[in-house]
C-alpha positions, 0 to 999 in steps of 0.5 A, spaced: 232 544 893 237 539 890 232 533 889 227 539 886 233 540 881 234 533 879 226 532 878 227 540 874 233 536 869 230 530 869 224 532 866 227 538 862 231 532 858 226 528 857 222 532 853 224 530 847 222 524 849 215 526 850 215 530 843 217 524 839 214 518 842 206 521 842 201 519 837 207 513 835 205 505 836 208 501 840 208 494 841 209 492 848 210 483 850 210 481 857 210 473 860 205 470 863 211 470 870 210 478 869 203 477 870 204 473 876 208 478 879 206 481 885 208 487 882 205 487 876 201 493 878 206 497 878 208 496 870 200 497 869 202 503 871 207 505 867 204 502 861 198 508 863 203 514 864 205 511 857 197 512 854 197 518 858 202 521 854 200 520 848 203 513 845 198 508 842 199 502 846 198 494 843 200 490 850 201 482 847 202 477 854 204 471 855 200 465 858 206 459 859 207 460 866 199 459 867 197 453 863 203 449 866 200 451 871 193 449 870 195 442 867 199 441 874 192 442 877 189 437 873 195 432 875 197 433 867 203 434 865 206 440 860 209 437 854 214 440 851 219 439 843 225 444 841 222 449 847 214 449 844 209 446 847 205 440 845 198 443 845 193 436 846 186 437 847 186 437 854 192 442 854 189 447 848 183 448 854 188 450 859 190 455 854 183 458 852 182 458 861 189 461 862 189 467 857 181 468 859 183 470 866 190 472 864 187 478 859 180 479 865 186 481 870 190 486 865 184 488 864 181 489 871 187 493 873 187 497 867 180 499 868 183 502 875 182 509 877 182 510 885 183 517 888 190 518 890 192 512 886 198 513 880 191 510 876 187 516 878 184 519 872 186 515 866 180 512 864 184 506 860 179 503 854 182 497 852 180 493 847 180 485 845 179 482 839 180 476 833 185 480 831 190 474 829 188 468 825 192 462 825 193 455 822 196 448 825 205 448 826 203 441 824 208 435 824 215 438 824 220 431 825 215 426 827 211 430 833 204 433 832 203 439 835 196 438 835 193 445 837 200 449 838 199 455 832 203 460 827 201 466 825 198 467 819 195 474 818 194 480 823 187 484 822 192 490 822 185 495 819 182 493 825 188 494 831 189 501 828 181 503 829 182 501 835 188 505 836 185 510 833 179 511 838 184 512 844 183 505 845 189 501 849 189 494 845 190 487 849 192 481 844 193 474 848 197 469 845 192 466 840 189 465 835 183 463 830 183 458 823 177 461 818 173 453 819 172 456 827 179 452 831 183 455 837 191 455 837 196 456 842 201 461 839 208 463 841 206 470 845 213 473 841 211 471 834 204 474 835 208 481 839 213 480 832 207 479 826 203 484 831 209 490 830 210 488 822 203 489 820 202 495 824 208 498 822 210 500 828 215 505 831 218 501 836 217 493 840 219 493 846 221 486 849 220 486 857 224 479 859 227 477 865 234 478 865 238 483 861 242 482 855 249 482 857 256 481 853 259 473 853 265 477 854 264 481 861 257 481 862 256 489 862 250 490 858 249 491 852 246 497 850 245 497 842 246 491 837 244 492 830 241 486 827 246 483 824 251 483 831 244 479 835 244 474 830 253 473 831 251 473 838 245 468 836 250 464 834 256 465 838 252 463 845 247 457 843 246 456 850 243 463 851 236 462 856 230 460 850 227 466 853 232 470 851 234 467 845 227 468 842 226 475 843 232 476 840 229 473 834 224 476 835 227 483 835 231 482 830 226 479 825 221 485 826 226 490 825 229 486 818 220 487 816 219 495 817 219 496 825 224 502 827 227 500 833 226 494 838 228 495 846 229 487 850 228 491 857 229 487 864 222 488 866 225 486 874 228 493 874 223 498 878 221 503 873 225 500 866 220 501 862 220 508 863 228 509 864 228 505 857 223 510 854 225 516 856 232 517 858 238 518 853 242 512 854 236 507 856 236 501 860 235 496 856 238 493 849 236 497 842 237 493 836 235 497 830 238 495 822 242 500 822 247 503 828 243 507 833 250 511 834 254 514 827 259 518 826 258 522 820 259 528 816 255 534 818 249 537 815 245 544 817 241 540 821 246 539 826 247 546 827 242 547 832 246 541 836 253 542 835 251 550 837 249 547 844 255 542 844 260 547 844 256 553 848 258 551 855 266 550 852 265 557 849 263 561 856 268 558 860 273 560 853 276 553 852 273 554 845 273 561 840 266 564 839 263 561 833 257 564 830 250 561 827 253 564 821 259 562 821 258 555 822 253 555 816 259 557 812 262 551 815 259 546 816 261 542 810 268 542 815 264 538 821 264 532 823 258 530 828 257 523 832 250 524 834 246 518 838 238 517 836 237 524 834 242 528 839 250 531 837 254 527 843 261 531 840 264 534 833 270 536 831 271 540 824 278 539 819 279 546 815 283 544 810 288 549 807 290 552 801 295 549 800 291 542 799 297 538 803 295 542 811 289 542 815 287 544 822 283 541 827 277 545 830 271 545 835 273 538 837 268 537 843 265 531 847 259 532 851 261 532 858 257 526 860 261 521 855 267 524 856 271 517 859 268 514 853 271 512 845 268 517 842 274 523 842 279 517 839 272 516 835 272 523 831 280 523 831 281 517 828 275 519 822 277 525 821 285 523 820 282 518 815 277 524 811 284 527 811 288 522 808 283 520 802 283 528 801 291 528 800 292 531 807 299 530 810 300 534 816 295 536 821 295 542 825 292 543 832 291 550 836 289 548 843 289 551 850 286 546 854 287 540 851 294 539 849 297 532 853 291 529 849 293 530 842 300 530 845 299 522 847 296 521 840 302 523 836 302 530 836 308 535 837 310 542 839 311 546 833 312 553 832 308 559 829 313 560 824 312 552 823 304 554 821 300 554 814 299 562 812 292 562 814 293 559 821 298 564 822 295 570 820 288 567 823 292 567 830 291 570 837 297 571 841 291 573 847 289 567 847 296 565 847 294 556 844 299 551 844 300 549 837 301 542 834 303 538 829 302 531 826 304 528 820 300 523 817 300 518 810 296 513 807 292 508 812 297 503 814 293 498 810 294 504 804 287 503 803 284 510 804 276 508 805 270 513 802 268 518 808 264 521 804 
């Protein structure tokens, strides 16, 4: 019964998820070493489950592993400049050999539907094309590229027919000149131009390590586009592999894309845990932070409402109505994480202009041991500054040491604004405190607004 629960939970919470990412188009990059992993099948799967439930999928694969590969059998050896390689004419026919068998397997495992199998059923299309047109990188410092590639325009109109005839669309890490020539092309850039000219919701970069802190190796969880470029130039001996989808990360999210995952694709089911869980698995960088701490709008209500219900009915936090929160809302501050409210607190300000009381200071219960309490005090002390506020007063029954250890002191009934005091229940019997407060240290009182 408890693993029926977790399943029940697991996919209650979820569900947002499915809702928002039907009928959107990501792009998703996998190497060629993903390829020739003999678990490759198992992200085939995904990638199904993924069309099943409505997304619009552009898979982008790389070839790199493969054409070395090749040229090793050929007893020639892989040329390399900057991490590019070097595509002579004998290299290029490796290229054009590793992205037909390449794309034919993905293809053979995608056409899979035995009985039984997490395939059965699915009827996967997929469509390949000449949808990448490209020209010569040429000579860059004294080395000719020969047949190596950049990415000159995406057939986008002919990406979204196919899309939008259910197809699964398979794009190789090459390209085609109008006079008829072949070039190699980084499969990155080609998954990068692929989601701009699409207009993508998502990219979705699976790499072979997870991108992790210089500081203490955890995870980094969210970077905007300006903290992976410090991070670019901070560690210039990053893998190259993860150097580039940094980029590449960046550079589609600068250019329209919404938000682009770096996933480690050795992790069983990333994916999917990446996709359809709150906090993911992987890296998301976005332009702007997918995490803010702002003031409410009535929107929020519905949120905030589910938030504080649980505190409500263990008698933690008073009963607030729908309307009564409308009324207020404009009191509320929110910190909400890609579309859902992980905590709020309000500041009633006083007549008097000079007091103010904080309410309904809730965090949800899964992110609790984190910031995001100190997160709201210290806005919403600063909102309260620029507002002219010099003392905030706190009713509480359950949370008193927590205000206690970040300045707040006891103080009497008699102590509180008129309005508190005439709003104050004696059967809940709240301990009541007070903090002064004055100008930012700084004397700067920023725009909260």
């Amino acid at each position: 019964m408890q693993q029926a629960s977790n399943f029940v939970n697991w996919f209650r919470d979820s569900s947002p998820y499915i809702h928002a990412h039907r009928n959107r188009t990501f792009v998703i990059f996998f190497s060629g070493q993903a390829v020739a992993d003999p678990d490759f099948d198992e992200l085939i799967h995904d990638f199904a489950l993924l069309r099943s439930l409505g997304v619009r999928l552009v898979l982008v694969h790389g070839i790199r592993r493969q054409v070395d590969a090749c040229l090793q059998q050929q007893g020639d050896t892989p040329k390399f400049h900057h991490h590019l390689r070097i595509t002579d004419a004998a290299a290029l026919q490796s290229v054009k050999q590793s992205a037909g068998l390449v794309r034919v397997e993905i293809e053979a495992l995608l056409s899979m539907g035995v009985s039984g199998s997490p395939m059965a059923g699915a009827k996967i299309r997929v469509a390949s094309g000449n949808f990448v047109t490209a020209r010569p990188l040429g000579v860059l410092e004294g080395i000719d590229y020969c047949y190596t590639g950049v990415v000159r325009r995406i057939d986008s109109q002919a990406i979204h027919q196919q899309l939008d005839l259910n197809n699964v669309v398979l794009i190789s890490p090459l390209g085609y000149s109008p006079s008829g020539e072949i070039f190699n092309l980084s499969a990155e850039e080609v998954a990068t131009e692929v989601a701009i000219a699409l207009q993508a919701e998502k990219l979705i970069l699976l790499i072979e390590q997870g991108c992790v802190s210089p500081v203490d190796q955890s995870l980094l969880q969210q970077l905007t586009t300006d903290q992976a470029e410090a991070l670019l130039r901070q560690r210039p001996g990053l893998p190259d592999g993860m150097a580039r989808s940094l980029r590449a990360a960046m550079q589609s999210c600068r250019q329209g894309v919404e938000r682009a995952h770096l996933v480690n694709r050795h992790v069983d089911g990333a994916l999917l845990l990446e996709l359809f869980t709150r906090d993911g698995i992987g890296t998301l960088i976005s332009k702007t932070d997918f995490e803010t701490t702002r003031s409410a709008n009535l929107e929020d209500i519905g949120g905030i409402m589910e938030l504080i219900k649980p505190l409500e009915q263990q008698g933690i936090l008073i009963r607030r109505s729908r309307e009564k929160l409308e009324m207020e809302i404009g009191d509320y501050i929110v910190i909400e994480r890609d579309g859902m409210i992980l905590a709020c607190t309000a500041l009633h300000i006083m007549a008097d202009g000079g007091s103010a009381e904080i309410a309904c200071l809730a965090v949800h219960p899964e992110y609790q041991n984190s910031e995001r309490g100190n997160s709201l005090l210290a806005y919403l002390t600063e909102k309260a500054r620029k507002q002219g506020v010099k003392r905030l007063y706190v009713r509480t029954t359950q949370t008193q040491h927590w205000f206690v250890e970040r300045g707040f002191v006891a103080c009497e009934l008699d102590d509180l604004p008129a309005a508190m005091k005439n709003a104050y229940n004696r059967q809940r019997n709240s301990r009541l405190l007070v903090k002064s407060i004055g100008a930012s240290p700084d004397g700067h009182q920023p725009d909260l607004s």
